[in-house]
KEFI-8639 format. One record per residue (C-alpha): residue in three letters; chain; x, y, z. Coordinates in Angstrom, 3 decimals. Layout:
<pts>
residu chaine px py pz
ALA A X Y Z
...
</pts>
This chain:
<pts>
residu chaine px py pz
UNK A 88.284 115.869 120.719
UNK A 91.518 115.048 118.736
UNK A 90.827 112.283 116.448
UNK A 92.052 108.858 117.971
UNK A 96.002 107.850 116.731
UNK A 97.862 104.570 115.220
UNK A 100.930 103.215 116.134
UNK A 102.080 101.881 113.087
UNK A 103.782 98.341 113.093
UNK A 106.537 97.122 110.748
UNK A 108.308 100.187 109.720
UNK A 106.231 101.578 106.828
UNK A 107.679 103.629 104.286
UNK A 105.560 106.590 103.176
UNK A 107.721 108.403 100.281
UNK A 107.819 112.279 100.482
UNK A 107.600 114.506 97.080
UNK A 109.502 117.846 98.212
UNK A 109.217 119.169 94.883
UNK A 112.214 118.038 92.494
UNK A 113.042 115.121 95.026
UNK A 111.310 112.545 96.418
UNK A 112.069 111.458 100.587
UNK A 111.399 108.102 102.298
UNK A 110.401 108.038 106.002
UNK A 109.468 105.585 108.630
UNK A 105.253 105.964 108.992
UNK A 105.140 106.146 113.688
UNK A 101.631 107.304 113.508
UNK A 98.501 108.130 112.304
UNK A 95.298 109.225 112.291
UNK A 92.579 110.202 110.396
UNK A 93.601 114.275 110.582
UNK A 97.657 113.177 109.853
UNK A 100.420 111.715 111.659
UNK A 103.793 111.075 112.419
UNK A 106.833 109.990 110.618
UNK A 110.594 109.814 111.089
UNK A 113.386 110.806 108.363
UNK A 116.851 108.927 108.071
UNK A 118.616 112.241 109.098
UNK A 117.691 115.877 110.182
UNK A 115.510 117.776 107.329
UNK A 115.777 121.366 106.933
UNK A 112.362 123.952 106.624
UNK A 109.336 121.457 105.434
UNK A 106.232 123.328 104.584
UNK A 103.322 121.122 102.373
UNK A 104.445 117.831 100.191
UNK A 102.719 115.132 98.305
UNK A 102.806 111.893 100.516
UNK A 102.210 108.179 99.120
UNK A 101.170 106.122 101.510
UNK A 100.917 102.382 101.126
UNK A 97.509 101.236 102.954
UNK A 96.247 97.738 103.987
UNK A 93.030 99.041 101.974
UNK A 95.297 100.547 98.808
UNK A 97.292 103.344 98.330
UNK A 96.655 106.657 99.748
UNK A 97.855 109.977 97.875
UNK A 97.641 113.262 99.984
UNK A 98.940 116.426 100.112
UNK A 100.253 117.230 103.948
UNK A 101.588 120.211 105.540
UNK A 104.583 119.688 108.297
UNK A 104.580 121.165 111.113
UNK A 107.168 122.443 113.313
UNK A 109.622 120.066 114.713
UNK A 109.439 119.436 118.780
UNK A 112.404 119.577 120.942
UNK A 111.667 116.137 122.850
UNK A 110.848 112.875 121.217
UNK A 111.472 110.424 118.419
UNK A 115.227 111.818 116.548
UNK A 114.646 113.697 113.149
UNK A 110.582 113.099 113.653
UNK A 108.139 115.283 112.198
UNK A 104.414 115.504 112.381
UNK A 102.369 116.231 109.655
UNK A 98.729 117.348 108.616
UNK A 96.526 116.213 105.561
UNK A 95.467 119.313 103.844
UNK A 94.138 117.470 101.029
UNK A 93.307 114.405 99.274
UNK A 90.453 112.651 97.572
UNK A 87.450 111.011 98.141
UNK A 88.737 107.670 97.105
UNK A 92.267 108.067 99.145
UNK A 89.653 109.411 102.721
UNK A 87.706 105.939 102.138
UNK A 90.617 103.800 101.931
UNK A 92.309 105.631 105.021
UNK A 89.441 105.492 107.057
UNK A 89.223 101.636 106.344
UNK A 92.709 100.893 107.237
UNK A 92.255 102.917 110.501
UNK A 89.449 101.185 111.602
UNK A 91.468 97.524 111.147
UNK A 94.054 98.824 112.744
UNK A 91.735 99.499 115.441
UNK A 90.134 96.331 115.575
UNK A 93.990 95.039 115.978
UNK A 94.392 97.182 119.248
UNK A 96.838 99.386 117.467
UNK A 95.144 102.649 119.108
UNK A 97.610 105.016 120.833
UNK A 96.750 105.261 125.018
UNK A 96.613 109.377 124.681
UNK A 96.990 108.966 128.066
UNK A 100.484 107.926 127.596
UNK A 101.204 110.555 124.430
UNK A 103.255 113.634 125.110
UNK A 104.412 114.575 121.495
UNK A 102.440 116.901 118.788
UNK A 102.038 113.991 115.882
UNK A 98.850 115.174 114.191
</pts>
């Protein structure tokens, strides 16, 4: 069972370390196993990156992986997967998850038809 997904209100920013530059992107969705997000313009290969994510319950620092861009949906979107992060950075996702379900923020799957996590 694929772990339940956000829709993320109010355009958050998560900022993107790619190594000797950092990248801001709109925050679409997200779930407890990753999410998806949307760059200003087209980005080339993307394999892991450290993400900073700005949480209702603090900040969140993980590393992600991306994963392949898909032909139909949301312009110069990509999905992404945590790989890693802390203890401290799991709790504080998990709580902001679980408000944002309590807000009715959850995704209808049965309405989904793009890879975001």
């Amino acid at each position: 069972m694929r772990a339940p997904r956000m829709r993320v209100p109010n355009n958050e920013l998560v900022k993107f370390n790619l190594g000797s530059r950092h990248v801001f992107a709109i925050l679409v969705r997200l779930s407890m196993t990753g999410g998806l997000v949307q760059f200003k313009q087209p980005m080339a290969d993307l394999a892991l990156a450290e993400a900073d994510l700005t949480m209702t319950s603090g900040p969140v620092n993980a590393l992600v992986e991306f994963l392949k861009p898909q032909p139909v949906g949301i312009a110069n979107s990509r999905a992404f997967r945590f790989v890693a992060m802390d203890d401290a950075d799991f709790t504080r996702l998990a709580t902001t998850l679980q408000a944002m379900t309590k807000q009715g923020w959850t995704e209808d799957p049965r309405r989904s038809n793009s890879a975001a996590n």
